[in-house]
N, C-alpha and C positions, 0 to 999 in steps of 0.2 A: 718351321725350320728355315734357317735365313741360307738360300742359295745364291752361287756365283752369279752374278749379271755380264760377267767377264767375260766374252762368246770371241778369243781370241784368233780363230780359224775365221769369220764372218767381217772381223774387224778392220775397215779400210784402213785406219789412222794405223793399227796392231800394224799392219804389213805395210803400211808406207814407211812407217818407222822403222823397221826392224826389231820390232819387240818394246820399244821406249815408248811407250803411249804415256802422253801426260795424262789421261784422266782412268787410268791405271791407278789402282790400290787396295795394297793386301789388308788385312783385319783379320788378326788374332783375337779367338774367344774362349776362357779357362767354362765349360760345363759345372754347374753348382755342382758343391763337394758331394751333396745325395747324389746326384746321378752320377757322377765321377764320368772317368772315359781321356780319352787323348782332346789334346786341345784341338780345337776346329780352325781353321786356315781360312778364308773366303775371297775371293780374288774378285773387285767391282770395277763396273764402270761408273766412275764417280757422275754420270749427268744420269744414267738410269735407276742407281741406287736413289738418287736427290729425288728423282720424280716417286718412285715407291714412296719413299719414306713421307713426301708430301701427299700422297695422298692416304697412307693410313692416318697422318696427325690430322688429316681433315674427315677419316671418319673418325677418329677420335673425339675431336669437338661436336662434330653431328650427336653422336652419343651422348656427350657432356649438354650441352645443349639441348636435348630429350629428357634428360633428368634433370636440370632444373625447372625447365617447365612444367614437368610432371609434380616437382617440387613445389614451384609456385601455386599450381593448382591446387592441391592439398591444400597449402598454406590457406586459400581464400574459402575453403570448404572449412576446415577449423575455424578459420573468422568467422563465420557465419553459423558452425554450431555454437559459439561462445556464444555470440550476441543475442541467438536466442537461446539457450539457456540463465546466461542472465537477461533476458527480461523476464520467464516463467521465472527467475528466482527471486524478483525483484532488484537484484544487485546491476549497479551500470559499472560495466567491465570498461568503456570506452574511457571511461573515468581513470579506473583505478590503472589502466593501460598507464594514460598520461604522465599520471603521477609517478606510476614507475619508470616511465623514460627521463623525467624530470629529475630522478632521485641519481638514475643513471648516469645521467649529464653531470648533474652537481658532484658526484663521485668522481668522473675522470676527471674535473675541473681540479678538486683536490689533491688526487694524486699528480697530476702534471707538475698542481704549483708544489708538491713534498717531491716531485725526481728534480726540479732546478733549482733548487732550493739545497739541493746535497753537493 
């Protein structure tokens, strides 16, 4: 639940000003139509709001960053059941890999030259 950061009784700039604080600002938020309910008000201090919000986007990339390494990893654990399953099947995958990047390549090569070509 996103609360005020706006601590307007605490605030030196709040009472130097007389209420005009420049880093003062409201945000209205409409609740998804399931939940319904009266729209929510939130009153911020724009430099403490900016810090919150920088530090969830940085545990968000922590996270993000978690799962693609988790990703990559997998990823090298499959390379390695392929590789050996094709050599118990005699089939060289490393091979037929290439080819398919090649086929790949020469594909988008095509299509590039058929989208400037329109």
């Amino acid at each position: 639940m996103v609360q005020d950061t706006c601590e307007k009784d605490k605030c030196k700039i709040w009472q130097l000003l007389d209420g005009h604080c420049p880093n003062m600002m409201e945000s209205s938020w409409l609740p998804p139509a399931t939940v319904g309910g009266p729209p929510l008000t939130v009153t911020d201090c724009a430099p403490r709001r900016i810090l919150i919000m920088i530090q969830e986007l940085s545990n968000r990339l922590v996270g993000v960053q978690r799962a693609q390494e988790e990703q990559r990893n997998e990823n090298v654990w499959v390379q390695v059941v392929a590789e050996v399953l094709g050599r118990n099947s005699g089939v060289d995958l490393g091979a037929f890999v290439d080819q398919r990047r090649k086929l790949n390549r020469a594909a988008d090569i095509l299509k590039i030259g058929d989208d400037n070509g329109k």
